[in-house]
N, C-alpha and C positions, 0 to 999 in steps of 0.2 A: 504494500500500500504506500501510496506518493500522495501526501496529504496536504493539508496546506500551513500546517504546525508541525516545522521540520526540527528535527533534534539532531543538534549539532557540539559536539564537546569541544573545549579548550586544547584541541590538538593537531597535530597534523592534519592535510587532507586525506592523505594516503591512510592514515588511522580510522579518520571517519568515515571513508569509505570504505575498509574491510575488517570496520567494527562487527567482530560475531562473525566472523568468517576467516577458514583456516587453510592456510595453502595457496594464497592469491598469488598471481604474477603478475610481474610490472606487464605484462604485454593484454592479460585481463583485464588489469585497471583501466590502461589506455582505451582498448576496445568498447570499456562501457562510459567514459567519460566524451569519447567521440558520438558512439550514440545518442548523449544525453547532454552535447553539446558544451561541454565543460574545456573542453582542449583551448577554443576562444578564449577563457581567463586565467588558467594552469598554465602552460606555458611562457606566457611573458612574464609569471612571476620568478622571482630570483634564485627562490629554492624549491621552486614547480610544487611537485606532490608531499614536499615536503615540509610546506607553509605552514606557519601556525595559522588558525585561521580566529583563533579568539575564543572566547565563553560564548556557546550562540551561535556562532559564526558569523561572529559582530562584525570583521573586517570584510566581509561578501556580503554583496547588493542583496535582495530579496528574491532575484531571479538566478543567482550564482547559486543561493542557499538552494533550490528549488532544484536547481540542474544536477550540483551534488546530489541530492537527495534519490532523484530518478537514475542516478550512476548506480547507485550504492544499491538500489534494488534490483538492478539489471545485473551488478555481479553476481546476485544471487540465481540467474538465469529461470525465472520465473517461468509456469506456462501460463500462469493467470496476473495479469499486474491492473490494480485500481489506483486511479488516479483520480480523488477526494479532493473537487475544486482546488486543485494544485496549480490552476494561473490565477485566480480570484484575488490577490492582492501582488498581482505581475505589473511591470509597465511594460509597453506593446513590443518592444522588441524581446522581450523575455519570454513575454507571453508567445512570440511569433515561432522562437527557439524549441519551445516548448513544445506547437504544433508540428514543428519541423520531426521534433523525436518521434510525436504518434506517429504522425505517419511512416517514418521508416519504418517503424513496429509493425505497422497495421498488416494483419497478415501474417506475423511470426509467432506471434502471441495474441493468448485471448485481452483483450483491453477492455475494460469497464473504466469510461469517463464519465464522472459527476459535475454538474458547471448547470450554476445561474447563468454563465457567460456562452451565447450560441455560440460565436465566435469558434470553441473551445472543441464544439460537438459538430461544427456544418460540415465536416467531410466521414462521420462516423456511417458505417454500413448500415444500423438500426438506430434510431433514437426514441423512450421511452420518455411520457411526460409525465409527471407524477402533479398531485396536487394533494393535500392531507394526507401524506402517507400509501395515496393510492393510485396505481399508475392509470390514467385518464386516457391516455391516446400514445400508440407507436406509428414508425413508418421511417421513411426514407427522409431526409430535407427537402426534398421537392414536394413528396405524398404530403407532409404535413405543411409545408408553404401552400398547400393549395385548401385546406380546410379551416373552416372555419372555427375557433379557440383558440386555448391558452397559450400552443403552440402560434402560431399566428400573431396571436397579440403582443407574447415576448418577441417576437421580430421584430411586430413594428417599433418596438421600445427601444429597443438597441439597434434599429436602423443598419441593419448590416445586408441590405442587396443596393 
């Protein structure tokens, strides 16, 4: 699960990435940090995977913290990964990073994405709408762009065609 309350300790990256996991290779880590889109801020830093990164991971943006996080589940080579309004407090190129990873994914793995934000769900295969707890309407982005509800009205809200 890639949620949007990431836990991050007072250490390395390379620690918090193969926190509870044994036998990692630098060339695993790499592997799932490119996936997950982390290579763009690991690299230019001075001691790469070796950075402290803080209590929190106070010295990484909100979408560095977010991309760690999605590494660090993908080392674990999941078949099933959820991803728990994990752009919901992104700014858009994080959030964009982000979309970038599902979709590599989409296909190799089963993915469960949750998001008030369509943005986050308009290239998903199915999308489920829920309202009080209870799923209201499924279908395609298109199927449901074209009926009339709550699906439809959160479009118009966020303005995203």
């Amino acid at each position: 699960v890639v949620s949007q309350d990431i836990v991050l300790f007072h250490d390395s990256i390379r620690n918090n990435l193969t926190w509870g996991l044994k036998d990692v290779s630098d060339e695993e880590i790499y592997l799932a940090c490119k996936k997950a889109h982390c290579i763009e801020f690991i690299e230019p830093l001075d001691n790469k995977y070796d950075t402290i990164i803080g209590e929190r991971g106070i010295k990484l943006s909100g979408g560095q913290k977010q991309r760690l996080s999605l590494a660090r589940e993908l080392l674990k080579q999941p078949d099933l990964l959820i991803l728990d309004e994990a752009t919901s407090a992104l700014d858009p190129q994080s959030e964009e990073f982000i979309h970038d990873s599902i979709l590599e994914l989409k296909g190799k793995i089963t993915l469960i994405v949750i998001s008030h934000r369509l943005s986050t769900i308009k290239r998903a295969s199915k999308i489920y709408v829920m309202e009080k707890g209870q799923f209201i309407d499924q279908g395609s982005w298109n199927e449901l762009s074209k009926k009339e509800g709550t699906f439809k009205l959160f479009k118009s809200l966020q303005i995203l065609d």
